[in-house]
C-alpha positions in Angstrom: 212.6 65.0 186.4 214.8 65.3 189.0 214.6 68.0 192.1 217.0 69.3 194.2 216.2 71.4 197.5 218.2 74.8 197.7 218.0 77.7 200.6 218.8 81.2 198.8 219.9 83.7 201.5 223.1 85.4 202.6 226.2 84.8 204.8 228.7 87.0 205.8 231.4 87.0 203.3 234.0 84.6 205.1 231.5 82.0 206.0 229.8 82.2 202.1 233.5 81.5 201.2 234.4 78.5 203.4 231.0 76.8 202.8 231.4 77.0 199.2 234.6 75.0 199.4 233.3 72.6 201.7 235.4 73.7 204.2 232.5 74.9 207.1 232.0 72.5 209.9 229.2 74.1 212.4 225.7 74.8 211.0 225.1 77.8 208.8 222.7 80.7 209.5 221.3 82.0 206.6 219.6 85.5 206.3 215.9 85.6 204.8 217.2 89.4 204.1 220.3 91.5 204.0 221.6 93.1 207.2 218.8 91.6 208.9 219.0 89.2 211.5 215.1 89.0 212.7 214.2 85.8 210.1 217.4 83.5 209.7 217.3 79.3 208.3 220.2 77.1 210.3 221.3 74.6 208.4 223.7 71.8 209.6 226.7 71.3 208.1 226.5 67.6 207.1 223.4 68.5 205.1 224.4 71.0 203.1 225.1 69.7 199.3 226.8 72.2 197.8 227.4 76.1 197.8 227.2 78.6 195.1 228.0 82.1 195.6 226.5 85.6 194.1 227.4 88.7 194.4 228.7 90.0 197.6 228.1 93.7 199.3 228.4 95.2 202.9 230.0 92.2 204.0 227.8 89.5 203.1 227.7 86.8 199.8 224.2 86.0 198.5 224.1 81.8 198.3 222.0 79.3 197.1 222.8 76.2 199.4 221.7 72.9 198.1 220.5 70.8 200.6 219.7 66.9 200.7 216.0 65.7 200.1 216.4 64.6 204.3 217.5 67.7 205.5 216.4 69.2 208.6 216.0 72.7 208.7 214.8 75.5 211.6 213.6 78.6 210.4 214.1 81.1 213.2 212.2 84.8 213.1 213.2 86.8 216.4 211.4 90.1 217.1 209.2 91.9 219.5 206.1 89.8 221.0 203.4 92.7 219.8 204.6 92.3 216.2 204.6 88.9 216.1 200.7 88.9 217.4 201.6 86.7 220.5 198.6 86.4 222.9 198.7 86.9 226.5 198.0 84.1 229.3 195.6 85.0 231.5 196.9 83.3 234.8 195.0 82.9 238.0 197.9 82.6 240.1 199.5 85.5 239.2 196.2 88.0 240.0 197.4 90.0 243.3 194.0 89.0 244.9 193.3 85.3 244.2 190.9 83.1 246.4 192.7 80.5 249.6 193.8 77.7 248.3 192.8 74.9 250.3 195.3 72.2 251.1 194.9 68.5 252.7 197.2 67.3 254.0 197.6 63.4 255.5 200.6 61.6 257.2 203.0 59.2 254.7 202.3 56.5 257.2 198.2 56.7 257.1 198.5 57.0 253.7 198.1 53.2 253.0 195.2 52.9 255.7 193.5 55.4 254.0 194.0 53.9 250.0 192.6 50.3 251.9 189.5 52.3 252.8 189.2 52.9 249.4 185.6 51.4 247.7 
């Protein structure tokens, strides 16, 4: 049996209609959801297949876009760093009261006495 991989979403209306007649160049961004931007699938152009079109309503087309077996896809979710559980980095250098640092410094030109002393 033979398989064929396909990205359902939506497009606006003008990009559904130009990638359905082959006639979109740049890579498409797909929405997961309607009127939503926060979780979106780019596509690049070269790998999409084919385009069919549904129905279309506040401006954007729902699509299946077949895609080849090869393609590479990035699925991109935006949205605020507490909702998407994000931890924090705890930082040493950034604490307002952090220990000296302690710093040695030698001359470029002893440098190569010092490496022959070197065990």
């Amino acid at each position: 049996m033979n398989e064929m991989h396909a990205v359902i979403g939506y497009l606006p209306d003008a990009t559904a209609k130009a990638a359905s007649q082959g006639n979109h160049k740049a890579p498409l961004e797909v929405r997961m959801e309607q009127g939503k931007d926060d979780m979106l699938v780019r596509i690049e152009a070269a790998d999409v297949l084919g385009v069919l079109l549904g129905a279309s309503s506040k401006g954007e087309t729902g699509v299946q876009i077949f895609v080849k077996p090869n393609a590479n896809i990035n699925s991109i979710t935006t949205g605020v760093a507490a909702d998407l559980a994000l931890q924090p980095i705890r930082d040493s250098s950034l604490f307002r009261f952090r220990p000296p640092i302690n710093v040695i410094y030698i001359d470029p030109q002893l440098a190569p006495k010092l490496l022959a002393l070197k065990p």
